[in-house]
N, C-alpha and C positions, 0 to 999 in steps of 0.2 A: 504494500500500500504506500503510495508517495505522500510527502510530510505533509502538503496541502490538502490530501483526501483523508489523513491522520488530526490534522487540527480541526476538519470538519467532524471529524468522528467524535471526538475530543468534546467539541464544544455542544454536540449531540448528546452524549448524556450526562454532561455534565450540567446541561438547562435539564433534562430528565429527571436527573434525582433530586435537584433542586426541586421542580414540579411536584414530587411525590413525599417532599418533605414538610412543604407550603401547602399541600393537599387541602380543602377545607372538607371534604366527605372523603374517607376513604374505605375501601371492603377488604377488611384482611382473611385471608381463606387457611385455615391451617390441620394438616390433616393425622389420619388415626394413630400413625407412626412417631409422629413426636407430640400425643398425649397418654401414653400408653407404655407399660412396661413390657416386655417382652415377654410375658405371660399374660400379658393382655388385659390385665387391669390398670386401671387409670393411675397415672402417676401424680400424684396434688404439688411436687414438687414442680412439676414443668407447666401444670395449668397453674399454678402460683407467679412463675414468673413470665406466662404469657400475658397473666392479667395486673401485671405490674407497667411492663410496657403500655399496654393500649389505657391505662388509666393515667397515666404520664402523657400520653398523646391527647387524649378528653382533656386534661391539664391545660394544653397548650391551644384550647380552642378547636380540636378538630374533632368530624362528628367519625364514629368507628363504629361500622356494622363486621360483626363476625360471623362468617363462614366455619362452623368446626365439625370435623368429622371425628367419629369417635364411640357412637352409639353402639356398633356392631360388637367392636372389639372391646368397649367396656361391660359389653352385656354378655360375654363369650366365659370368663371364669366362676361369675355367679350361675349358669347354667349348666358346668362341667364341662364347655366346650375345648379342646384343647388346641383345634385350630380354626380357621375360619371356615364356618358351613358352606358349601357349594348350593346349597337347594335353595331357594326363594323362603320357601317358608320358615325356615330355621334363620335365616336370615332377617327375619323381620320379628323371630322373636327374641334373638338378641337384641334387637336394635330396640325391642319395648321394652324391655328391664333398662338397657344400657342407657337408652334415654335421660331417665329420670335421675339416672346415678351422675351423665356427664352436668345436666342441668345444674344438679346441687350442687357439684363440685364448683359450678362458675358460679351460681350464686354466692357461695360460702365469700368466694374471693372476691368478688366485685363489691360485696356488701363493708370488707374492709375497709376499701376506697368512696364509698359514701355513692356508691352505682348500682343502678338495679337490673340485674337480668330480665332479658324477656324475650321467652323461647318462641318462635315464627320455624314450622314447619310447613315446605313446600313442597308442591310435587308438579310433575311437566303439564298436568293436568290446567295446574294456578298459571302457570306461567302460557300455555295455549290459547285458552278462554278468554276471552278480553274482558268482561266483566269482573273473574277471578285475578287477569294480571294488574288492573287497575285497582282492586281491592286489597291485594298484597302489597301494591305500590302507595296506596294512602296508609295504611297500618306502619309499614314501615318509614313513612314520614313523619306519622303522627308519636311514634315511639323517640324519633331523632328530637323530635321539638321539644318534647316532654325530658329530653334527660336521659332516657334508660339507654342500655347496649342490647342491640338486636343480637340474638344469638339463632344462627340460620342453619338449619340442617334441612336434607330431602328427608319427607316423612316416610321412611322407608318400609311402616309399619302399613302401610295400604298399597304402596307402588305395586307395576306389574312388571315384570320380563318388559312388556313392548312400550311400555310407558313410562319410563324411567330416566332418570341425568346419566344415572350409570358411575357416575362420578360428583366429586362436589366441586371440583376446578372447574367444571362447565356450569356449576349452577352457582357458584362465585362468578365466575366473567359476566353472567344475564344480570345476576341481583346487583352487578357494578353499572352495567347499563340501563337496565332498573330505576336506579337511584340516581343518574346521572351521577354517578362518584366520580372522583378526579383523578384516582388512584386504586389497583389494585395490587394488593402484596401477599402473592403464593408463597406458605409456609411447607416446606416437607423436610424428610431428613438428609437431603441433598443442597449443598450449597449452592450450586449455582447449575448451569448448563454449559458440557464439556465441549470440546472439538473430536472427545473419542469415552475411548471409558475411562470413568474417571480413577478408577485403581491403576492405569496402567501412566508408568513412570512421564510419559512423555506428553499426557494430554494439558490441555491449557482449557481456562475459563474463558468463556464467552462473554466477555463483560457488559457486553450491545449484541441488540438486534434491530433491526431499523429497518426489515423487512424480510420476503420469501428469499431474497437471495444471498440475504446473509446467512443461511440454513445450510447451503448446500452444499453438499459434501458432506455431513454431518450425521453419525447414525445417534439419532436419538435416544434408542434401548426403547425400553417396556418396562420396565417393571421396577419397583422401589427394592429398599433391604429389607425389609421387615416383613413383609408377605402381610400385613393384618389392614390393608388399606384395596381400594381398588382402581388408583390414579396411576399411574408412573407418570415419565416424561413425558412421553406422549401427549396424552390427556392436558399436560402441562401448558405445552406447547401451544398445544389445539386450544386452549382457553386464553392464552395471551393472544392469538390471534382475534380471536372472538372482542375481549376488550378492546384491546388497540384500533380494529375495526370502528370500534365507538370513541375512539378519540380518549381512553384511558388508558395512561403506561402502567405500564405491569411492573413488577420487581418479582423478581425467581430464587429465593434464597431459604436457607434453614430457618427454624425454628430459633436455634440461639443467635443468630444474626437479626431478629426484626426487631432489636431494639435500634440498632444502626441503619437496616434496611431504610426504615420508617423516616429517619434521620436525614437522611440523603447520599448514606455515606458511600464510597465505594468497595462494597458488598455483592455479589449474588452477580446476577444480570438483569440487565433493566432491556423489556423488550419498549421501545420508544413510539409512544400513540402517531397513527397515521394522520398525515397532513391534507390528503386528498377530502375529496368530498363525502363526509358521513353516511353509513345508510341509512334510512328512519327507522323509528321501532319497529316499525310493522313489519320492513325487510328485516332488521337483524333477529326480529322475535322467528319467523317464520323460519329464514336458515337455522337458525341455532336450539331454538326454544321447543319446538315443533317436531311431531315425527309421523307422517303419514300413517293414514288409516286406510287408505285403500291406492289405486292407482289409474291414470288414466294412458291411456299410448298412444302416441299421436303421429301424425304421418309427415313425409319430411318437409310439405309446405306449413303446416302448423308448428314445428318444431323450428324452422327457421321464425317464422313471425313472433311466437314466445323469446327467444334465446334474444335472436340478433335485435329485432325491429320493437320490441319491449312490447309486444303486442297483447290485449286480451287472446283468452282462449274460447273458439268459437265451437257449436259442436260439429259443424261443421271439419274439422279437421282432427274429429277423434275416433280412431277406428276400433278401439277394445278397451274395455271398461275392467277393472280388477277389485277383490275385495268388496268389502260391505263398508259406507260411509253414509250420513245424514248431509243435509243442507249447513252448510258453516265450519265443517269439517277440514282441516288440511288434507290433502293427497298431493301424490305426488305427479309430477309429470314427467310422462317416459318418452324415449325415444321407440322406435318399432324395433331395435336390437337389446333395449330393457334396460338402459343409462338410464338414471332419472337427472333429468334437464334442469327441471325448476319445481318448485312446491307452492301450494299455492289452496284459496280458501275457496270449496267449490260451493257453487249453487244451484244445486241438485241433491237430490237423494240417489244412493247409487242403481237403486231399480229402474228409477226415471231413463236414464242416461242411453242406455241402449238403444230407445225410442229415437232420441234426439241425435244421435251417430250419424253425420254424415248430412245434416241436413242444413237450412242456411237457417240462419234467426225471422227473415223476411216469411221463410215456407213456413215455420215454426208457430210464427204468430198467426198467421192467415188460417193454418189450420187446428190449432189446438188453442190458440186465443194469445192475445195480447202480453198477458204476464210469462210466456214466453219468450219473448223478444228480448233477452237477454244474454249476457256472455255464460260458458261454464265456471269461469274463470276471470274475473274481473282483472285488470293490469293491477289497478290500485292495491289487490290482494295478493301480488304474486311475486317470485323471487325464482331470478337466476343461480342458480345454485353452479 
């Protein structure tokens, strides 16, 4: 890299961690692996000194919504579990013992600092619904104004297989865009993001990323040390992109590091919020938030007018219908080789749809009546993926 594309870099996160330490909202996400002892009960030593940082930051005027994972794996030794369940359902009954066990742990300590917890369980379901995302969106405004610290976990205790974050770095990055936060800071037991693996003698820190093609060349891995969590890099990764998308820098660092993270200091990797033009909630909820309930296929003049030309989807240009969905529903949109293109809110029920295959909106209305004269697929609801 030449010294003038070095001073730019330079001076890139160096406004970054600045940004992230001026934060006025920030979402810190920190996961099951550094609140947990290796036997998989809660550690009160390390949520003591996670809740000494973010009470020192409240200190300083800034508002701190928390992201913590930890339910599973603190509900795993009061059950006799000795590793983490594979099955759904075992899964979510650790997570309803472990709940109530992490909850009071953070209450005990925020209560030190003269702060009140207040547990907000979400699930893809809240974050879909636009009724539900804007309910979850006032609650937690209404908790920031009042004083307390949001304490956010997915409610794992109702999720399904297909309905799910899957992780909490993804439902940290949405509650960051959510809240229009200014800042988000992924805690795991990994310092920072390597050039290789990080055991091996030769790899270096990634101190910046400022985009996809700072990545490249880079194998990200899979997987954490501690096996009691369900994020690794990846996921990591995939959620700074998501923020950053929304114009929030991310900070990628450990657990003992967010008292410096937070700071500004140089620490971890700062992935640095994108400069281009924002997407709106609608697109980022729809990419990110959303996960199809059924499918439509489209033929390749519809798939170009979707993709390229930002076009509604007309039924006209859909030749196979998949899955069961209602009117309001996300699906996805496919290409006729089974890519999905773009996702998007339909307006039909998926019985309907067959009927409507191939036909123009003009024939539509003429013969079935007026309130068909509409798109499958409105533009305003739809997202290039």
């Amino acid at each position: 890299m030449h010294s003038a594309e070095l001073e730019k870099s330079d001076r890139a996160e160096t406004a970054g961690r600045a940004a992230v330490a001026s934060a006025r909202r920030v979402v810190v996400k920190v996961g099951s692996s550094s609140l947990t002892t290796p036997e998989g009960r809660i550690d009160s030593g390390r949520i003591r000194d996670l809740v000494e940082v973010l009470a020192a930051r409240r200190a300083l005027g800034q508002e701190v919504i928390l992201v913590s994972s930890g339910a599973v794996a603190a509900g795993m030794t009061p059950l006799g579990m000795a590793r983490r369940p594979r099955d759904l359902a075992s899964q979510q009954a650790a997570a309803s013992v472990g709940q109530g066990l992490l909850l009071a742990a953070y209450t005990a300590e925020l209560a030190g600092h003269g702060l009140n917890a207040a547990q907000v369980l979400l699930t893809v379901e809240d974050m879909m619904r636009r009724v539900q995302h804007r309910n979850a969106q006032r609650t937690l405004r209404r908790l920031l104004d009042i004083g307390a610290v949001p304490i956010v976990n997915e409610n794992d205790t109702v999720a399904t297989h297909e309905l799910r974050f899957g992780d909490n770095d993804r439902l940290a990055a949405l509650v960051a865009h959510l809240m229009r936060a200014d800042a988000l800071v992924l805690l795991s037991d990994v310092d920072a993001l390597y050039d290789g693996n990080p055991s091996d003698p030769g790899a270096s820190v990634v101190s910046l990323v400022r985009g996809p093609e700072d990545l490249d060349g880079i194998d990200i891995g899979s997987s954490g040390r501690r096996g009691v969590g369900t994020g690794g890099m990846v996921t990591k990764v995939a959620s700074a992109r998501i923020a950053t998308e929304a114009g929030v820098h991310t900070m990628l660092t450990s657990a003992a590091n967010a008292r410096a993270a937070l700071a500004g200091d140089r620490v971890g990797t700062l992935f640095a919020a994108g400069g281009g033009r924002r997407p709106s909630a609608r697109q980022l909820w729809l990419a990110h938030a959303t996960a199809g309930r059924g499918s439509l296929v489209l033929d390749p003049g519809a798939v170009a007018a979707v993709v390229r030309e930002k076009a509604s989807l007309l039924p006209a240009g859909v030749v196979r219908v998949r899955g069961e969905f209602s009117a309001g529903d996300p699906v996805d949109l496919c290409d006729e080789q089974g890519t999905v293109v773009a996702r998007g809110l339909v307006n039909y029920d998926a019985a309907e749809v067959p009927d409507l295959m191939g036909r123009s909106t003009r024939w539509l209305a003429r013969e079935l009546g007026p309130s068909y004269e509409r798109e499958l697929v409105h533009r305003d609801d739809l997202v290039v993926l």
